[in-house]
C-alpha positions in Angstrom: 139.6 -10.2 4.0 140.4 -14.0 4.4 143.8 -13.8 5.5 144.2 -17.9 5.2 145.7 -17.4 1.8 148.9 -15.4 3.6 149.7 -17.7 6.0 152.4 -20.8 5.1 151.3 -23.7 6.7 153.1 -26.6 4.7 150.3 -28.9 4.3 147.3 -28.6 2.1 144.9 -26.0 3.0 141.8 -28.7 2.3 139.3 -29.5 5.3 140.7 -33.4 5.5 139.9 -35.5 8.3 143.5 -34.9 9.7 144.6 -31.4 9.0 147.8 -31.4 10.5 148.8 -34.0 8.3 152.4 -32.6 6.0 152.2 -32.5 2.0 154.5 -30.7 1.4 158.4 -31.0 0.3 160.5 -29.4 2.7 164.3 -28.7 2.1 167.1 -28.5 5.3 170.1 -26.4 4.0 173.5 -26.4 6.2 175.5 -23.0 6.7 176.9 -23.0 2.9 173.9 -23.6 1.2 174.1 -27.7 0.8 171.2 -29.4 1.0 170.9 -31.4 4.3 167.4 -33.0 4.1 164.2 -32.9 2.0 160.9 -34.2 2.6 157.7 -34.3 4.3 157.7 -32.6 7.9 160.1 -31.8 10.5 163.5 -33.5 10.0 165.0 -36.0 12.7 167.8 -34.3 15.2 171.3 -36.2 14.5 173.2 -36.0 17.6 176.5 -34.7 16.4 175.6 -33.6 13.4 173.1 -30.7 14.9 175.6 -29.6 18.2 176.2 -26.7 17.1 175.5 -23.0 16.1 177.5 -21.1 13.5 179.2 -18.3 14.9 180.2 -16.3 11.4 182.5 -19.2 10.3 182.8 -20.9 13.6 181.5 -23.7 15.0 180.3 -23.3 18.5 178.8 -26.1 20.4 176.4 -25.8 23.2 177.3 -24.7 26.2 177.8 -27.3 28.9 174.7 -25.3 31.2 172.8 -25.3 27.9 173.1 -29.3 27.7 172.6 -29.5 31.4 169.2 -28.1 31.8 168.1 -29.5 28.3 168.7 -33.4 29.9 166.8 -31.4 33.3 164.4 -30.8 31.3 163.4 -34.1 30.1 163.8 -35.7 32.7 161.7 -33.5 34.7 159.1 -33.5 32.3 159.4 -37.7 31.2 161.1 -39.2 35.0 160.7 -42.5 34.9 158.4 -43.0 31.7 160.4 -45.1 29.1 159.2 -42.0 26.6 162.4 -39.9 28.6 164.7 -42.7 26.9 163.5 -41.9 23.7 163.3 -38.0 24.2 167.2 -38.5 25.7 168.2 -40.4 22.5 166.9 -37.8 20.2 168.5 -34.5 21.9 170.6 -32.7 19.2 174.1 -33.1 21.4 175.7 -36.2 22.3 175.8 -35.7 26.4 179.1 -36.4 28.0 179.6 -38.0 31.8 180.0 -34.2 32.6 176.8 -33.1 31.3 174.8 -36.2 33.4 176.9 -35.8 36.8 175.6 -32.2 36.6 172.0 -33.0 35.6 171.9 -35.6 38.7 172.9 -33.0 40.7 169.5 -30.6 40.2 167.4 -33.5 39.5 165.9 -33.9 43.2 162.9 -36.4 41.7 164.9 -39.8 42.9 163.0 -41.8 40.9 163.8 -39.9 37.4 167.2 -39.7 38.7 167.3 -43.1 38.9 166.2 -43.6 35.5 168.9 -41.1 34.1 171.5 -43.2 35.7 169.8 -46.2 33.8 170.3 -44.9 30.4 173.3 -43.2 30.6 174.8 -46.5 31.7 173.2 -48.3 28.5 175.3 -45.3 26.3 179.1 -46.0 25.1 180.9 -43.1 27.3 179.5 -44.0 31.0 182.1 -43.4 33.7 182.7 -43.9 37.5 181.8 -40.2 38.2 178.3 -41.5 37.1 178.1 -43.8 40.3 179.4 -40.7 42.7 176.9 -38.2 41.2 173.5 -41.0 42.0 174.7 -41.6 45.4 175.1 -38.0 46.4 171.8 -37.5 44.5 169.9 -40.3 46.2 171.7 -39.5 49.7 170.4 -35.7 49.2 166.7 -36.8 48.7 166.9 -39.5 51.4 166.5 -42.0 49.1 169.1 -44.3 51.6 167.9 -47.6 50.6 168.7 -46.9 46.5 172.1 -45.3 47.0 173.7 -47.7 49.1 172.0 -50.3 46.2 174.2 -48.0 43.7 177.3 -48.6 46.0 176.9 -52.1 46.1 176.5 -52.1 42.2 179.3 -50.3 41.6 181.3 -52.7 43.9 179.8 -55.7 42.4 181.3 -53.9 38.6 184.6 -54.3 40.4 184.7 -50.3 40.7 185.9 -48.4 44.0 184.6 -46.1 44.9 186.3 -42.4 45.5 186.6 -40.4 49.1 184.0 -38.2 47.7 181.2 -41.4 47.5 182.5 -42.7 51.1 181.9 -38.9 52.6 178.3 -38.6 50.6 177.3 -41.7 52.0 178.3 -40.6 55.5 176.7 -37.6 55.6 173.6 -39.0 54.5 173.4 -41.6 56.8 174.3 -39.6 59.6 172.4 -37.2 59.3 169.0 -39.6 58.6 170.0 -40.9 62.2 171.4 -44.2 60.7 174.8 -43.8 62.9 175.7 -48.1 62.8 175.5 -47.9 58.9 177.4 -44.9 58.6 179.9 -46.2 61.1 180.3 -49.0 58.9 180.9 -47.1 55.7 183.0 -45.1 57.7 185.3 -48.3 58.6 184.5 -49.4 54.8 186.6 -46.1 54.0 189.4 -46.3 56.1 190.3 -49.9 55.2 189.9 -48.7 51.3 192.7 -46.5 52.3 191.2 -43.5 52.5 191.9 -41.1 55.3 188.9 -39.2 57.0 189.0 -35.7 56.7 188.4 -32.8 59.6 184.8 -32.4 58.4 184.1 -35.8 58.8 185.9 -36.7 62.1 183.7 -33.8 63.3 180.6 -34.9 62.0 181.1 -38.7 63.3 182.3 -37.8 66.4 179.4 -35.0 67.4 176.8 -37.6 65.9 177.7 -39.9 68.3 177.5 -37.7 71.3 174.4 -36.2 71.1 173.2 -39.8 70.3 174.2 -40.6 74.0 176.8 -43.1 72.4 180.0 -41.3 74.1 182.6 -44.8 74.2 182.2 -44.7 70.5 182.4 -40.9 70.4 185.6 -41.2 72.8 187.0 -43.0 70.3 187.1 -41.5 67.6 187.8 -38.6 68.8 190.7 -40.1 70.1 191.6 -41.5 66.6 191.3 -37.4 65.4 193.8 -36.2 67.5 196.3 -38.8 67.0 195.7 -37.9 63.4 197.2 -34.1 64.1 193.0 -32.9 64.2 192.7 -30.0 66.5 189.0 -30.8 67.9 187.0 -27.6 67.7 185.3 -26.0 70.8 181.8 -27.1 69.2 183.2 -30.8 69.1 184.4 -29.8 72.6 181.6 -28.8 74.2 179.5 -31.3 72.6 181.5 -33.6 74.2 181.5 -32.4 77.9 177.9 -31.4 77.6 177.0 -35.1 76.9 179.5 -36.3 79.7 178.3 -33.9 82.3 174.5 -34.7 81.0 175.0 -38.5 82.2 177.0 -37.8 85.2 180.4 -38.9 84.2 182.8 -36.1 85.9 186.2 -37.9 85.4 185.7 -37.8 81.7 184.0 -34.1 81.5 187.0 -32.8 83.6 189.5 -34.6 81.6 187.9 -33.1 78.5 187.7 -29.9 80.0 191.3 -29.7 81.4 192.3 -30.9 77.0 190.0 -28.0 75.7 191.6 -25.5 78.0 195.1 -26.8 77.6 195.2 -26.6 73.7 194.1 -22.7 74.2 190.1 -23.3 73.9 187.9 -20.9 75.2 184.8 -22.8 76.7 181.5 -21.4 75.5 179.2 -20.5 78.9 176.9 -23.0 78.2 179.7 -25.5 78.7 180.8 -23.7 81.9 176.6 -24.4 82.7 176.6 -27.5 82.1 179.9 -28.3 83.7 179.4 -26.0 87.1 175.7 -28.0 87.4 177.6 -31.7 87.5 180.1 -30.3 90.2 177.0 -29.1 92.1 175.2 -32.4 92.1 178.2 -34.0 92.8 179.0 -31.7 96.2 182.2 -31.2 95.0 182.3 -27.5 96.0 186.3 -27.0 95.7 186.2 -28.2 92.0 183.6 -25.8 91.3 185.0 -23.3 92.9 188.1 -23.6 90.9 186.0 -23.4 87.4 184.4 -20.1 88.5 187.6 -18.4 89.2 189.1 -19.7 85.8 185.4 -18.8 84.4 186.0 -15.6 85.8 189.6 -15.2 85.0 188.7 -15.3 80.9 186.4 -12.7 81.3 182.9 -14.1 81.6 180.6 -12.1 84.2 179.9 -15.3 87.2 177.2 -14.0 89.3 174.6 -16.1 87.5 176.6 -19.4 86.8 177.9 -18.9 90.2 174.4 -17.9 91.8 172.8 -21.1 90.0 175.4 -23.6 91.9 174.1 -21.9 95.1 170.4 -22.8 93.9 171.1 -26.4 93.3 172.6 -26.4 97.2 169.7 -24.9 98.3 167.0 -27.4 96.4 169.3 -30.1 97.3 168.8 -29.2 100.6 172.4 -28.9 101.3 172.4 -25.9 103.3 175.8 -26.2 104.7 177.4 -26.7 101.4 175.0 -23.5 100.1 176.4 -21.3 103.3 180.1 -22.6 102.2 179.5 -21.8 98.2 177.6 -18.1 99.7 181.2 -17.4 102.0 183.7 -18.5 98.8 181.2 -15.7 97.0 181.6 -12.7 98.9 185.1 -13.6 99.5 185.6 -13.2 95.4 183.7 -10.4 95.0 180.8 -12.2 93.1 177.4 -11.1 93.8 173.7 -12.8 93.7 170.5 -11.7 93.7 167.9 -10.8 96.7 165.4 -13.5 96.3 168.4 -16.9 96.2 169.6 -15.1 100.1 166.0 -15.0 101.1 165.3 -18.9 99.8 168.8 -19.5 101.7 167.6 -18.2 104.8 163.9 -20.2 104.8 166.0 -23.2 104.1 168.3 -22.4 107.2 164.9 -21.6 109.0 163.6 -25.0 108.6 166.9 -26.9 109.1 166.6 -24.9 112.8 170.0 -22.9 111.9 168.4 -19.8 113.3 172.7 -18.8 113.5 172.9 -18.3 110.5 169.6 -17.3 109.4 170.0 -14.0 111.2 172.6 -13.2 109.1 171.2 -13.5 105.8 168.2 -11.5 106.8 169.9 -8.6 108.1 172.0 -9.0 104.3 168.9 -9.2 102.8 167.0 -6.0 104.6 170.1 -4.2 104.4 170.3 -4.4 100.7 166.9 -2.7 100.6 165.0 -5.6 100.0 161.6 -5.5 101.5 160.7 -8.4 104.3 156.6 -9.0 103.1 154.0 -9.9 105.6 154.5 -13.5 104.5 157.9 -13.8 105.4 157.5 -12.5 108.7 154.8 -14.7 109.2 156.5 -18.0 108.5 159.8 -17.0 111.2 156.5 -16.2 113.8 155.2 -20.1 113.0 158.4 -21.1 114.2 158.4 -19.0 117.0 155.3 -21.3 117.8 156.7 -24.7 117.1 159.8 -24.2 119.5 160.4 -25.7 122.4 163.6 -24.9 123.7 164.3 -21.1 125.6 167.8 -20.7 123.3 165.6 -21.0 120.5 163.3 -18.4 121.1 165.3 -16.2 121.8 167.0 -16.2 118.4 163.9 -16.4 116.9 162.7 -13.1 118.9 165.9 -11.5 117.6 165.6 -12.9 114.2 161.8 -11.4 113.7 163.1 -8.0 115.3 165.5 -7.7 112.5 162.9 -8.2 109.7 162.2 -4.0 110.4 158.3 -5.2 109.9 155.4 -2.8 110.8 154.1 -6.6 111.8 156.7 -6.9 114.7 156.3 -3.5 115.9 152.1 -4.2 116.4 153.4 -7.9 118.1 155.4 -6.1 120.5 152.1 -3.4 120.9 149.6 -6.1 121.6 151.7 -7.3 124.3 151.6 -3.7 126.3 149.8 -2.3 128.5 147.3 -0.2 127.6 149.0 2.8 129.2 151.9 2.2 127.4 149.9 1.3 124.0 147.8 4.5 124.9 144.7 3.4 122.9 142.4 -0.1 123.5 143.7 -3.2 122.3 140.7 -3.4 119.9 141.3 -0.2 118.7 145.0 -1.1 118.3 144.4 -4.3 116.6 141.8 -2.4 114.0 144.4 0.1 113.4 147.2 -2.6 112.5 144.3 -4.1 109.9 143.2 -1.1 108.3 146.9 -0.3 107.2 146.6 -3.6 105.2 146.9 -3.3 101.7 144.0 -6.2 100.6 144.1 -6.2 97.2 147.9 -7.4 97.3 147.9 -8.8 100.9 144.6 -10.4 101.5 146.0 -14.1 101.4 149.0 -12.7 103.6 146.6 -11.5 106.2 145.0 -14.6 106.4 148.1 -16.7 107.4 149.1 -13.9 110.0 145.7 -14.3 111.0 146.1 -18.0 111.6 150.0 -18.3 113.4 149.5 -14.8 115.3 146.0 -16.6 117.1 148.2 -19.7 117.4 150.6 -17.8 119.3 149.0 -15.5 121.1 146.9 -19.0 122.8 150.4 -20.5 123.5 151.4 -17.1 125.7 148.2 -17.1 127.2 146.4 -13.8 125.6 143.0 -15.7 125.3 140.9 -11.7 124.9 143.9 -10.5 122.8 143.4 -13.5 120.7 139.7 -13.3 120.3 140.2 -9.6 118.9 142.3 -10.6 116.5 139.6 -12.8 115.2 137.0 -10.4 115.6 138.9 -8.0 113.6 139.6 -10.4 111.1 136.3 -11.1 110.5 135.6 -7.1 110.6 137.4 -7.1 107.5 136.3 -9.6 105.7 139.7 -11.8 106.2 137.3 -15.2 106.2 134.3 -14.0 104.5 132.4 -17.1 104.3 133.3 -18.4 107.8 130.0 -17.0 109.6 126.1 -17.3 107.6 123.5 -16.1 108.9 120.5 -18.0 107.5 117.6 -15.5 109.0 115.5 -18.5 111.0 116.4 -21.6 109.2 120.1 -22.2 109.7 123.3 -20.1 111.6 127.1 -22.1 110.1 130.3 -21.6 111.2 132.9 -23.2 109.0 136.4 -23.5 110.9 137.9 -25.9 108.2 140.8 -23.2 106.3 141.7 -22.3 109.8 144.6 -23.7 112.1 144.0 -25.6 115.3 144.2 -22.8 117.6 142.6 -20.1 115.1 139.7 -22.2 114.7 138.9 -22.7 118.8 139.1 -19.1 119.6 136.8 -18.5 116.3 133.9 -21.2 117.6 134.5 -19.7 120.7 133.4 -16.0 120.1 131.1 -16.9 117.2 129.1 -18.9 119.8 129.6 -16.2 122.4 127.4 -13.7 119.1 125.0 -16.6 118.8 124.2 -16.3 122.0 123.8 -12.5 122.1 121.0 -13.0 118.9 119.4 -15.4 120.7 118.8 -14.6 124.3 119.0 -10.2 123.9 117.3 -9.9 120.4 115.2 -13.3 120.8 115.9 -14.6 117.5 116.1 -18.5 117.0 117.6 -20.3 114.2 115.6 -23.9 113.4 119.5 -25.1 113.8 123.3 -24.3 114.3 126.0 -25.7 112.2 129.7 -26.1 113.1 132.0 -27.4 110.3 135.2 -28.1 111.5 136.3 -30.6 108.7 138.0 -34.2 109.6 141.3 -32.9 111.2 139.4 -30.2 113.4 136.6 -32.2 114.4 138.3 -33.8 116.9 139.4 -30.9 118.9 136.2 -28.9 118.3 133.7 -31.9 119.8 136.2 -32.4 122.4 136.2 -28.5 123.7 132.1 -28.4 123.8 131.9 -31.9 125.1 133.4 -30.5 128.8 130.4 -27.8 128.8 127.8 -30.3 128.3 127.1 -28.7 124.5 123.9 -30.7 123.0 125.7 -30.5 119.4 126.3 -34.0 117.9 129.2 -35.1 115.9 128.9 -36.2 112.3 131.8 -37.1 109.2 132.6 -33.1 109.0 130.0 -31.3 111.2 128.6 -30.6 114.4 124.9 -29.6 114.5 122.3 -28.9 117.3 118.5 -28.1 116.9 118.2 -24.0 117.8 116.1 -24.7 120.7 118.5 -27.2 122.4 121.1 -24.5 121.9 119.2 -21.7 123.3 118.5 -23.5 126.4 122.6 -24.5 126.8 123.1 -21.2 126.4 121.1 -20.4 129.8 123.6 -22.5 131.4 125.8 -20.3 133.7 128.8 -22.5 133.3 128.6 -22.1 129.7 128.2 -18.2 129.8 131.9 -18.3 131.5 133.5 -20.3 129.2 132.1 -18.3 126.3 133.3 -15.3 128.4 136.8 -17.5 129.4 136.2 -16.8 132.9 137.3 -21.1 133.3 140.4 -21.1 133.0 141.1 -23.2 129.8 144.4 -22.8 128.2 145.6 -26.5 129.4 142.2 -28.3 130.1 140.5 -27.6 126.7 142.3 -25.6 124.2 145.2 -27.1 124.5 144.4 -30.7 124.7 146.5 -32.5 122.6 147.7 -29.3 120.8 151.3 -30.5 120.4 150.4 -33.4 118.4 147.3 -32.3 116.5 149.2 -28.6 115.4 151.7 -29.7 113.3 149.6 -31.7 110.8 147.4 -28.8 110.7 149.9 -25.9 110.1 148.9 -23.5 108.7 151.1 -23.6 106.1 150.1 -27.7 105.4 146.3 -27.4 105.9 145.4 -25.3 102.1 146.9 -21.8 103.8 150.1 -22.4 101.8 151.0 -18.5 101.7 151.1 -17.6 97.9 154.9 -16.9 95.6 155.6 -12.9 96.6 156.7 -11.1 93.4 160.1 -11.4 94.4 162.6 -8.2 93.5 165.4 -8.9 91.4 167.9 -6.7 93.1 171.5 -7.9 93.2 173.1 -7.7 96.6 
């Protein structure tokens, strides 16, 4: 069934070119029956005449959210396109200022807003609020550069503008970053008689600070409490924070001193900040004084107090740091393991061996281990000193570290009676109880300072031992290559000055061995002591006659020409120490050339223990 016959379509049901065109008469009737209209097509909208809907007899108009998001809607739709005039002027309502101040509000498009403000300013009933409502809605979409055109308009029309335009314009510009132009309208304000209001102090006056611009800052805060303005602890801290940031401690303490006087609780990371200045400044008492009203409001101190120790101690302060770690235990404030044991390598290297002692016993006592690597570094500076009192307080000071270490030191100085076992066999023992998955870099630098020192007291066979032990286990893996018949290598160059003698030493006393008992002969033998070694190394062989010859970083010597050196008699007794060589060779020059090849200097660095975080 063709169902084109039921359907009403008010224009003539022939296939003309233009279909849609209306043929019809149509009639409008109002509420009572009258006619309204007749014609062709849809009637016109008459603003006034259609702003309503009967209710039974009543008259309601639109609701205000109604008209608001009908004017939203074109201009959402239409923004700036001269069409949204038209489609405004046609709407069934006549808008009001309330109806467009509201629209400008949810329109976030600046340019349609823009537009809105255009036409409603061309209609009979535009008012100041129009001005008010753009320049919030400009400020809001950053559109900076059109609302303060609006405000100059509007002043320009001989209007002035209200407290609310002065504090959206403000706001905006603040927080775009624009502080001199907002500081301007802010002055614009106050000489139009209008009196800033908490919020805005606040905003103007925490701007400023974090912008690093405290004079202006100062002042205005100023200006807020001679207004009756009791400064928040934000604005507060915001305040000191910036002060204490750019060293000023007159001014942080003067604001610190106002904030606690008008019953402010500082928030901890204004204690932070304000403890850290004090540090830097060395101004211990001071500090001391915040901590203990810190403490007295109920904050826990250990940390802020533990982190001005810190600074003393990477300052290098270590007096100050001993002071600060006295005025803790005498309040009762604690700190944790690993600052005491950075407090006592500081004290180490300053030479204050006094009151290193000390801190290590507190530190062992509070059952914090004392690693190989500590022990190590207290035994290098057993090795640097020079003077008797010294090492004596340094023999003390490694006795109280409780180290399995210090009890095989005192064993390899024993005799073997006493030891009841072979000094090899004693040294192996020590190195097989190493743990050398967590310990193997550890090992290596006891390696290095304990052949240093056991050269200095003159234990050349303990030394070599040590070494041979070491390279038993693998300490120096790479040290010693055997090449079959082309090429033997000893590289000396991640060892100290002492470690590395003894280790050419009794690696030429096994090259010997291979050579003249199993009769095997390399085409050459290669020695690579590196530039700082080379020295001492070339000088050593040079008083036996050795046929090696010096290069940048190696000494090398055809196999032959080493085999027949070795036949040398004199040579066997060095290699075997029976020449007495502690000051003639091995020590040549020792006190200058050790120091600049520390171990600790020359790429032996010991690596960061996992530190424990117990609180002592």
């Amino acid at each position: 069934m063709d169902r084109h016959n039921f359907i009403r379509t008010y224009c003539s049901g022939k296939k003309s070119v233009d279909s849609s065109e209306w043929t019809e008469e149509i009639e409008y009737l109002d509420e009572s029956g009258s006619l309204i209209y007749s014609g062709k097509g849809i009637r016109s909208v008459e603003p006034g005449l259609d702003d309503h809907v009967m209710v039974g007899g009543w008259k309601k108009p639109f609701l205000n959210a109604s008209a608001v998001a009908k004017i939203v809607e074109v201009v959402k739709r239409w923004k700036w396109d001269p069409e949204m005039e038209t489609q405004l002027d046609r709407i069934q309502f006549v808008p009001n200022m309330t109806h467009i101040t509201q629209a400008l509000k949810v329109v976030e498009d600046g340019d349609a807003s823009l537009s809105l403000f255009r036409w409603a300013m061309r209609q009979s009933w535009p008012s100041f609020l129009i001005f008010t409502s753009l320049v919030d809605s400009m400020g809001k979409a950053g559109r900076l550069d059109t609302s303060m055109k609006v405000y100059t308009e509007m002043q320009g029309l001989g209007l002035r503008p209200s407290a609310t335009m002065f504090v959206s314009l403000i706001e905006s510009f603040v927080k775009a970053g624009k502080l001199e132009t907002a500081l301007r309208i802010w002055d614009e304000m106050k000489k139009a008689g209008f009196r800033p209001n908490y919020g805005l102090y606040t905003l103007i006056v925490e701007s400023h600070a974090k912008s690093g611009k405290l004079e202006i800052a100062m002042s205005i805060f100023s200006e807020m409490e001679k207004a009756g303005f009791l400064p928040t602890p934000s604005t507060y801290s915001c305040l000191l924070e910036m002060h204490t940031g750019s060293g000023q401690v007159d001014a942080a303490m003067k604001l610190y001193n106002s904030m606690t006087n008008a019953g402010l609780r500082p928030g901890l990371s204004t204690y932070t900040a304000l403890l850290t200045l004090l540090a830097n400044k060395k101004l211990v008492d001071v500090a001391a004084k915040i901590i203990l009203e810190m403490k007295a409001m109920g904050y826990s101190v250990d940390v802020s107090a533990s982190e001005v120790l810190m600074v003393y101690i990477k300052d290098g302060s270590v007096d100050l740091a001993l002071r600060w770690l006295r005025f803790m235990g005498a309040s009762g404030i604690r700190t944790k393991n690993f600052i005491i044991r950075q407090l006592f390598e500081s004290c180490m290297k300053n030479g204050l061996y006094g009151s290193a002692k000390p801190l290590l016993e507190t530190y062992v006592n509070s059952a914090a281990k004392v690693d190989l690597i500590l022990y190590t570094s207290i035994l290098a500076h057993l090795v640097r000193c020079q003077e008797e009192k010294n090492e004596k307080h340094l023999m003390s000071i490694l006795g109280a570290t409780k180290h399995k270490a210090h009890t095989f030191m005192c064993g390899l100085f024993m005799g073997p009676e006493q030891r009841k076992q072979p000094v090899l066999s004693f040294v192996r023992e020590f190195f097989h109880g190493i743990d050398y998955e967590l310990e193997e870099g550890a090992a290596r630098y006891f390696v290095n300072v304990l052949l240093n020192y056991l050269v200095l007291m003159g234990q050349i066979n303990r030394a070599r031992c040590v070494w041979k032990v070491a390279y038993e286990n693998k300490l120096f893996p790479k040290a010693v290559v055997f090449d079959q018949h082309i090429a033997w290598s000893l590289d000396v160059r991640n060892l100290s000055v002492v470690a590395a003698l003894i280790a050419v030493v009794h690696t030429l006393h096994r090259f010997r061995k291979r050579m003249l008992y199993y009769g095997v002969l390399p085409r050459r033998i290669k020695l690579v002591p590196g530039p700082t070694l080379k020295i001492v190394v070339a000088q050593m062989l040079c008083s036996v006659e050795s046929p090696f010859e010096v290069s940048k970083v190696v000494l090398r010597a055809p196999g032959d020409s080493v085999l027949e050196w070795f036949k040398k008699p004199i040579v066997q007794k060095f290699l075997l120490n029976e020449i007495p060589s502690r000051a003639d060779i091995l020590m040549h020059k020792l006190n200058i050339l050790f120091p600049s090849s520390a171990p600790e200097i020359r790429s032996l660095s010991p690596p960061k223990p996992l530190i424990s975080g117990k609180t002592i």
